[in-house]
C-alpha positions as CSV (number, residue, x, y, z in Angstrom):
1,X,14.1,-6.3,-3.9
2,X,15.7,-4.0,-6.2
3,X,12.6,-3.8,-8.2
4,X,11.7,0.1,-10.2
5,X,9.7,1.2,-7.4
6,X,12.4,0.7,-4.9
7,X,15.3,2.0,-7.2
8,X,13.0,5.1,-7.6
9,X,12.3,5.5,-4.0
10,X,16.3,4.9,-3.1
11,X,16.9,7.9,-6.4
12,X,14.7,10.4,-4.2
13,X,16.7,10.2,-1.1
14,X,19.9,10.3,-3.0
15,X,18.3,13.4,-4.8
16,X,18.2,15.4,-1.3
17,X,21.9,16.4,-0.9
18,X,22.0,17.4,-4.8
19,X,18.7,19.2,-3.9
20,X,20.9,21.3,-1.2
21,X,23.9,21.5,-3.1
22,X,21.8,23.7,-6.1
23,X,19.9,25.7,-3.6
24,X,22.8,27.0,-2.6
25,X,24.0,27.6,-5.8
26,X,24.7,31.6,-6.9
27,X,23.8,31.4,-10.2
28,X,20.3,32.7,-11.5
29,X,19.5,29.4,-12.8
30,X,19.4,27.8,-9.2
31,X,15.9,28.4,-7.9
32,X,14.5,26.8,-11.0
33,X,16.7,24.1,-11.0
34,X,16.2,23.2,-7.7
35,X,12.4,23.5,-7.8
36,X,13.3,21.3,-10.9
37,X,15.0,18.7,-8.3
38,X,12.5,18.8,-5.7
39,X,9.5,18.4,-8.4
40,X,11.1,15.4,-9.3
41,X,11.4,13.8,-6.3
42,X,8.0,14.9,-5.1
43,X,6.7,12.8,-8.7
44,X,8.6,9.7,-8.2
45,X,6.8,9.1,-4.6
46,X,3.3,9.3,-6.8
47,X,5.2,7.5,-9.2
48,X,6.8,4.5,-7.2
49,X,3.7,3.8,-5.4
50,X,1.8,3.6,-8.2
51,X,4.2,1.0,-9.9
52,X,4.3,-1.3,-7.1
53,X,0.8,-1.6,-6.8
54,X,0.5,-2.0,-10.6
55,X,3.3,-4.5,-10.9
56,X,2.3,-6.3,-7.7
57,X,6.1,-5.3,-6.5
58,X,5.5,-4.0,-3.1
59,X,7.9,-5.0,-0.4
60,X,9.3,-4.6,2.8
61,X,12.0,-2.5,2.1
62,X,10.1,-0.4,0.0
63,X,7.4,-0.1,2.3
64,X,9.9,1.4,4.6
65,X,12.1,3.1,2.7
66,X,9.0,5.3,0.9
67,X,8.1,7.1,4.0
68,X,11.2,7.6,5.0
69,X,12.5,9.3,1.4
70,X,9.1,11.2,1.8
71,X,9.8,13.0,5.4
72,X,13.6,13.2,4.7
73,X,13.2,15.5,1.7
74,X,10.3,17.3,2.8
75,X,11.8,18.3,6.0
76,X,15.0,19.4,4.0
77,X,13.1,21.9,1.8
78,X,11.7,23.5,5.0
79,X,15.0,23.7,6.9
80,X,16.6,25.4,3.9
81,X,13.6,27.6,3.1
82,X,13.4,28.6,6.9
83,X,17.4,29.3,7.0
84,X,16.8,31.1,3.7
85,X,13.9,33.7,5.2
86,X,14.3,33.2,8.7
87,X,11.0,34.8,10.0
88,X,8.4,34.0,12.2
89,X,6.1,34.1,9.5
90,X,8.0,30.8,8.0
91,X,9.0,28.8,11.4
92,X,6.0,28.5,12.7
93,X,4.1,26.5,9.9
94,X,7.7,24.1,9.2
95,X,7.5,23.7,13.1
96,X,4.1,22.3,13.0
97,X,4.7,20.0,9.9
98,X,8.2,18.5,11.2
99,X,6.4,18.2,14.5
100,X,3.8,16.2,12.8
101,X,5.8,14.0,10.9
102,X,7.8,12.7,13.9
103,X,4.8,12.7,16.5
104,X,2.7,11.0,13.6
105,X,5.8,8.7,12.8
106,X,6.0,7.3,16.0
107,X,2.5,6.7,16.5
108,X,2.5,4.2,13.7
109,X,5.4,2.6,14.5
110,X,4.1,2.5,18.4
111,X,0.1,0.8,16.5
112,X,2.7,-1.1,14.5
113,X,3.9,-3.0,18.0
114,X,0.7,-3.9,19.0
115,X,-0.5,-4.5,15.7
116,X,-2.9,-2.1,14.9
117,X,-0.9,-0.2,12.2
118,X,-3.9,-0.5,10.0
119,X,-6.1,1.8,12.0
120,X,-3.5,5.0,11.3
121,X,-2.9,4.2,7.1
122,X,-2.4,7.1,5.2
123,X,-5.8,8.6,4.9
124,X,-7.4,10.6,1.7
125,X,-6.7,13.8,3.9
126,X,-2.8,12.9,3.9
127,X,-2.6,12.9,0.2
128,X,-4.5,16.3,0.0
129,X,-2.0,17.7,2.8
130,X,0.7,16.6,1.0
131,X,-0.4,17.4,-2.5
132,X,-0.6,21.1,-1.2
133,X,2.7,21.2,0.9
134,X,4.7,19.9,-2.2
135,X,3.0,22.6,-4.7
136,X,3.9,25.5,-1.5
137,X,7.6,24.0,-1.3
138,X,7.9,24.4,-5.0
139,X,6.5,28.1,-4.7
140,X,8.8,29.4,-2.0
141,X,12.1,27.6,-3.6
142,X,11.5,29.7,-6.5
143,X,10.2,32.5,-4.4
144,X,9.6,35.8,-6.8
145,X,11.8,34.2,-10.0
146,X,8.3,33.2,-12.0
147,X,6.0,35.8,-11.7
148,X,7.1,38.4,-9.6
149,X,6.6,39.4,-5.4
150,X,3.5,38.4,-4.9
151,X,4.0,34.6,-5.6
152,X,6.0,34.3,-2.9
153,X,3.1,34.9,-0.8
154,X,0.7,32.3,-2.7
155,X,3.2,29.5,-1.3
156,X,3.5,31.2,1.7
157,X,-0.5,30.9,2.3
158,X,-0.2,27.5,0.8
159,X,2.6,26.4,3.2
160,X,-0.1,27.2,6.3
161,X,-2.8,25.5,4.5
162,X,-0.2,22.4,4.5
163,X,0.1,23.0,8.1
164,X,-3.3,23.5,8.9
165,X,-4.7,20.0,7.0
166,X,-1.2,18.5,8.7
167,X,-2.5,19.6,12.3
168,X,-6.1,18.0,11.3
169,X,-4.9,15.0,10.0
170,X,-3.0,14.3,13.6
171,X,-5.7,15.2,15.9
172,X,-7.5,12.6,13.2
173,X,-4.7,10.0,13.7
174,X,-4.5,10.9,17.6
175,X,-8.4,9.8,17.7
176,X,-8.4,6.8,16.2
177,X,-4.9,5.9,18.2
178,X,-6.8,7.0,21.4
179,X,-8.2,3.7,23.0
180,X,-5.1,1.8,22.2
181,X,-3.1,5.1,24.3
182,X,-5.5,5.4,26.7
183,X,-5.1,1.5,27.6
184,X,-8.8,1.2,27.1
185,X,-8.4,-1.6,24.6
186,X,-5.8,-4.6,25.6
187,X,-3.1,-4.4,23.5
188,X,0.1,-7.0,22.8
189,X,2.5,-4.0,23.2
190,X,5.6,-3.4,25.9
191,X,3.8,-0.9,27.1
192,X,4.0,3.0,26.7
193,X,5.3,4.0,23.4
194,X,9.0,5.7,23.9
């Protein structure tokens, strides 16, 4: 159980109140250490999956404790960018992403109960929408530190294209979820999903 994968995976949740902690930090050296802190997480989730599947040491508790690292530190960065610049302009893209994260959460758990958790894997277009909300998060943490105003606004865009692929890749989810919702295909479940 406590295999490199999982000790990896348990080191990125562990990472998210040191994560806060520097944000928070005034120093001038905070943004780029946090972005620092945050970049390493985001590479240990490519890095522990990719172990496990190499090593052949998948297991249960990694399999649940990886999503769950994943959402927790992803919807950390957004809270503390969004307290950070509390505009419209930044709420309304984190809304969308948090709201997909739980509504997509529980509609694998609810296709885990009646066992058809397969049909709603992570898809190709996940990994693209998360590729591109890690490199945004990254942006905005350091927001005009590297090369001045206007990068800010490059993870800004990129933030909304995050939201955008997120929004398409639960309408995707939604669709394939749809019979088994609909109670158009018998299912093994207790019923409605809570």
């Amino acid at each position: 159980m406590w295999n490199l994968p999982n000790i990896l995976t348990l080191l990125r949740i562990l990472l998210i109140p040191v994560f806060v902690v520097v944000f928070y930090l005034d120093a001038p050296w905070a943004p780029y250490a946090a972005a620092a802190i945050f970049s390493a997480a985001a590479l240990t989730d490519w890095f522990d999956g990719y172990l496990a599947r190499k090593w052949d040491q998948t297991s249960p508790l990694g399999s649940f404790l990886d999503p769950v690292a994943d959402k927790l530190m992803v919807a950390v960065a957004l809270v503390v960018l969004l307290q950070a610049d509390p505009r419209v302009l930044i709420a309304l893209p984190v809304m969308v992403i948090i709201g997909r994260e739980i509504t997509v959460s529980a509609l694998r758990e609810w296709m885990a109960e009646i066992g058809a958790r397969a049909a709603v894997a992570v898809s190709a277009l996940g990994k693209i929408k998360t590729t591109a909300q890690m490199i945004s998060i990254v942006i905005l943490i350091l927001r005009e530190s590297v090369f001045g105003p206007w990068t800010y606004g490059v993870g800004v865009v990129l933030l909304y294209i995050a939201a955008l692929l997120t929004l398409w890749s639960m309408v995707l989810y939604l669709a394939i979820a749809w019979p088994s919702l609909s109670g158009r295909t018998e299912s093994s479940g207790r019923g409605q999903p809570n």
